[in-house]
One Martini backbone bead per residue (centre of mass of N, CA, C, O) as a GRO file, in nm:
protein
  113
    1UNK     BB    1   8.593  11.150   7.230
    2UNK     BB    2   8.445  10.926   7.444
    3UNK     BB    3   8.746  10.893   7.579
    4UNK     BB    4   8.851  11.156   7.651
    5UNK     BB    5   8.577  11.150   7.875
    6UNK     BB    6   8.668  10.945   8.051
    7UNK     BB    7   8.946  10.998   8.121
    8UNK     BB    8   8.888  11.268   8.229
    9UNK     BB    9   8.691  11.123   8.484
   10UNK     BB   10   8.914  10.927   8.582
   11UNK     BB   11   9.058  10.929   8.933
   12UNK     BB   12   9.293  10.715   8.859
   13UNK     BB   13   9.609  10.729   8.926
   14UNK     BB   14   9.689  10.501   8.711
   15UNK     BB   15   9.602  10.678   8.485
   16UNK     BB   16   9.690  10.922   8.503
   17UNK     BB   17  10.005  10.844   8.492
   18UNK     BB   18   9.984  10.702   8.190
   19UNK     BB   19   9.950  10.978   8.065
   20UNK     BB   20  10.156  11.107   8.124
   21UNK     BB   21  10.384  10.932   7.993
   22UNK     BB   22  10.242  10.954   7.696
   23UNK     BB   23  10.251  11.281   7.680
   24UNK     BB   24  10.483  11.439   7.893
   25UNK     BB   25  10.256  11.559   8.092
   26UNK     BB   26  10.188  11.783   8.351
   27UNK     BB   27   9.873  11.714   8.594
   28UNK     BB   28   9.596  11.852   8.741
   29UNK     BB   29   9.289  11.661   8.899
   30UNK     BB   30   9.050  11.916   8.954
   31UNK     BB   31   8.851  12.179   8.951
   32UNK     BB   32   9.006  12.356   8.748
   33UNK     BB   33   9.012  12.189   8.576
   34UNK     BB   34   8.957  12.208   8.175
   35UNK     BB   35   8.903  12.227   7.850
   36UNK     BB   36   9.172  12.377   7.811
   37UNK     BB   37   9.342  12.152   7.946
   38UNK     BB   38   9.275  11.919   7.785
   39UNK     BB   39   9.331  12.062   7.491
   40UNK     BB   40   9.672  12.056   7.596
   41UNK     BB   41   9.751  11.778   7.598
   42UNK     BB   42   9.693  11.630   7.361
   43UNK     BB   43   9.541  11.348   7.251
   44UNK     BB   44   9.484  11.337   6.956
   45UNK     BB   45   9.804  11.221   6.938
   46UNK     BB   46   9.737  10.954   7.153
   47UNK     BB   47   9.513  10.782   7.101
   48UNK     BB   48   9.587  10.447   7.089
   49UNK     BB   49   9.697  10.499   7.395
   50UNK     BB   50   9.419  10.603   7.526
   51UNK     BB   51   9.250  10.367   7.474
   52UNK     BB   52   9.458  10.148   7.627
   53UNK     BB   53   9.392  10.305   7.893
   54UNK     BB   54   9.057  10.235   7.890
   55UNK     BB   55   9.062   9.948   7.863
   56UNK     BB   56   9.198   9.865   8.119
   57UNK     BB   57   9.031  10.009   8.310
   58UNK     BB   58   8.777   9.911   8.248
   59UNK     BB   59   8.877   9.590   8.328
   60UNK     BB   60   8.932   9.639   8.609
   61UNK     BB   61   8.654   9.745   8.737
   62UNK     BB   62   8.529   9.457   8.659
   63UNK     BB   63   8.721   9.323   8.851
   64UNK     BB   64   8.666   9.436   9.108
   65UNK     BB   65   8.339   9.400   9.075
   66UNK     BB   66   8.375   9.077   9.097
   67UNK     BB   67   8.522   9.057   9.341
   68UNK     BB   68   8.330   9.156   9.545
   69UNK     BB   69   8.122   8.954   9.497
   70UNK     BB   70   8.267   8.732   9.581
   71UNK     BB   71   8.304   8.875   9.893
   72UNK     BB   72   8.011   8.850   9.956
   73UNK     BB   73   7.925   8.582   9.938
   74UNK     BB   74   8.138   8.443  10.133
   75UNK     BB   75   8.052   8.616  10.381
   76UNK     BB   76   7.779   8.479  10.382
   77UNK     BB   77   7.869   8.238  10.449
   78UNK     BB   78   7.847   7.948  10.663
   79UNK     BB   79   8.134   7.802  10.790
   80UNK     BB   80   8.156   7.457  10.889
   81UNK     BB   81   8.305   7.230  11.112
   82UNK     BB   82   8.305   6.867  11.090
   83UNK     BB   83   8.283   6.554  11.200
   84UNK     BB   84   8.249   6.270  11.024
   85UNK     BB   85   8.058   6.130  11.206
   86UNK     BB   86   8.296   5.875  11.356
   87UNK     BB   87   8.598   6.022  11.288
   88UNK     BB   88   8.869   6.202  11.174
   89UNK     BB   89   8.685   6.371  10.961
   90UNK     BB   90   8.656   6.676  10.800
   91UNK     BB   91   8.384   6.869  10.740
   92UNK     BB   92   8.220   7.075  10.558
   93UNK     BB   93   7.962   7.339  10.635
   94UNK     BB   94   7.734   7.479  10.435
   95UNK     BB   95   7.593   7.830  10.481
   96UNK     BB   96   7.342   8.028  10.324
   97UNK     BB   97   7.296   7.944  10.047
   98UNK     BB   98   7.087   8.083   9.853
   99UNK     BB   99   6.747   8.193   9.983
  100UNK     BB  100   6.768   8.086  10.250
  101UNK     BB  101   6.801   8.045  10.541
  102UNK     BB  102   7.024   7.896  10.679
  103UNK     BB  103   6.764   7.750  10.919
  104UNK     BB  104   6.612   7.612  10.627
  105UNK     BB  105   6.858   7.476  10.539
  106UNK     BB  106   7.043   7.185  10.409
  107UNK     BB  107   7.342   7.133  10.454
  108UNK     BB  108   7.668   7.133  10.301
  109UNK     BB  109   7.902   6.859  10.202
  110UNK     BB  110   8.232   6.827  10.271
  111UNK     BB  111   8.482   6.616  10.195
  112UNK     BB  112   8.793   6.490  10.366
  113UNK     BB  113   9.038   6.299  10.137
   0.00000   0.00000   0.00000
């Protein structure tokens, strides 16, 4: 019943689509949806589907999750270009990473071999 309850209250319009599809029934989760409506939809005849509907979504949040710490990671670095020494190869320094403030901490170089 735990999963039913996952379910019942993930709002991902593709999880709803695709219960609708595995159950062949069709449905609005909205305020008036009731425990009337959820167990008319018979889930269940479908426990090892919505199962796998659950662990999909639960999967996916994880990797948004993920996705997001990377994505404030990034943006919170700084990155500058600067010609290596006195060539014509740039170098990344990269400003901002550990907990130091930028402008406390000795840049990383990256070379472009």
């Amino acid at each position: 019943m735990d999963d039913y309850f996952i379910v019942s209250h993930n709002s991902a319009t593709h999880v709803l689509h695709t219960l609708m599809q595995t159950t062949g029934k069709a449905f609005v989760m909205d305020d008036k949806f009731s425990l009337g409506d959820l167990l008319a939809l018979e889930l269940h005849n479908y426990v090892d589907a919505c199962s796998e509907i659950v662990d999909r979504a639960q999967k996916e949040l994880n990797i948004e999750k993920q996705l997001k710490k990377i994505e404030e990671n990034w943006q919170a670095l700084d990155l500058v270009f600067q010609p290596y020494q006195d060539t014509d190869i740039m170098s990344l320094i990269v400003r901002g990473c550990g907990r130091k403030r930028a402008d406390e901490q000795p840049p990383l170089r990256l070379r472009d071999s």
